[in-house]
N, C-alpha and C positions, 0 to 999 in steps of 0.2 A: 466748140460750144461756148456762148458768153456766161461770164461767173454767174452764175444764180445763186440767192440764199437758201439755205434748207427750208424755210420757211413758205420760199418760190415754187418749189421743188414740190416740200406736201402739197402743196395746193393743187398741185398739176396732177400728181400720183391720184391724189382723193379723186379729181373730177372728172379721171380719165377710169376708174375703175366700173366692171360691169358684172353682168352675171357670166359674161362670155372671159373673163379675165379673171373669175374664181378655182381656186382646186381646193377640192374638200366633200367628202361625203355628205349624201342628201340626208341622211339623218343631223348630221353637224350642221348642216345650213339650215334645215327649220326650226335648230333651238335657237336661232338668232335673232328674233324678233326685231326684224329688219338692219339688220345695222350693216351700212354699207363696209366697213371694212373684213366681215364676216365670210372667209375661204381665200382674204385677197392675203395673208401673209406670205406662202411661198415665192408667187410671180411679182410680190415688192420689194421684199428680201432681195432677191435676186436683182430686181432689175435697180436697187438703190447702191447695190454692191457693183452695179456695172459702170454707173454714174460718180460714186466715189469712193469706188475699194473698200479694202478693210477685210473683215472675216465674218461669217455668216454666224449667228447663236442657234442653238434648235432646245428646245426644250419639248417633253413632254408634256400632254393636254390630260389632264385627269379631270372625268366626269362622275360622279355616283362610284369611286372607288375601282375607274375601269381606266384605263389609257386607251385615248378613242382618235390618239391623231398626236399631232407635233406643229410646234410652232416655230418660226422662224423672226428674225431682228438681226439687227446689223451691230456693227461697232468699230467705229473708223478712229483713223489717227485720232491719238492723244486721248486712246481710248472710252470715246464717246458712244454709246448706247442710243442707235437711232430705230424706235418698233414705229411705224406709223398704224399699227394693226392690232396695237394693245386693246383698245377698246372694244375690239370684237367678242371678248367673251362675258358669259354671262353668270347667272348666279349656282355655283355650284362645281365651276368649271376650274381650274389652279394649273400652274405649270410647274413641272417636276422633272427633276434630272436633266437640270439645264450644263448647255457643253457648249464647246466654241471649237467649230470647226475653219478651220484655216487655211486650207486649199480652196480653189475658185471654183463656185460649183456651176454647172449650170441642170437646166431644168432636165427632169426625165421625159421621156418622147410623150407620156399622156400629158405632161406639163406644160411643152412647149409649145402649143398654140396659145393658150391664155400669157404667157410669159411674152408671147411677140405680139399678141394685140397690145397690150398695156404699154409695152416698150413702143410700139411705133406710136398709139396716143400719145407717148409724153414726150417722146421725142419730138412731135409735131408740134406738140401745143408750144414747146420748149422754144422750140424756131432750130434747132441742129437737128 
């Protein structure tokens, strides 16, 4: 694959993202009031971990004082924090009981269709 900048990289992740390429409870997805990054952090987590290593973060999503889900971001050499999917949440929503997991994960089987459309989209758009 030719070096891309991170910069190259979001832009491809963002415009290859779909409703087919979300995992996330339909409850979770209609307090999103549209926002495209909104159910895409697992299958980008993932697929930015396959592109340039590192270890996965997952935090908890707390809503109205409930934990209604987990968030995932990245953090590669020289300890860099990369979430393209922060901006997905909205007013009321915090993350909690943040960890760092450090084995290579990949998606669970309901995960792994949305995980390989967004991977073959950026891979394409990518040119590798």
């Amino acid at each position: 694959m030719t070096t891309r900048t991170l910069a190259e990289i979001e832009a491809v992740v963002r415009s290859s993202w779909g409703p087919d390429t979300s995992f996330a409870t339909a409850d979770y997805m209609a307090r999103g009031d549209g926002r495209p990054s909104r159910g895409q952090c697992a299958t980008t987590a993932l697929l930015v971990q396959s592109l340039l290593g590192g270890d996965l973060m997952v935090a908890d999503v707390e809503f109205e004082g409930r934990i209604e889900g987990v968030h995932y971001w990245n953090v590669i050499s020289g300890e860099v924090e990369i979430d393209l999917t922060r901006d997905q949440f909205g007013p009321g929503e915090s993350l909690v009981n943040q960890r760092r997991v450090t084995t290579p994960r990949s998606p669970s089987s309901a995960g792994e269709q949305p995980f390989q459309l967004l991977r073959d989209r950026v891979v394409a758009a990518l040119g590798s």
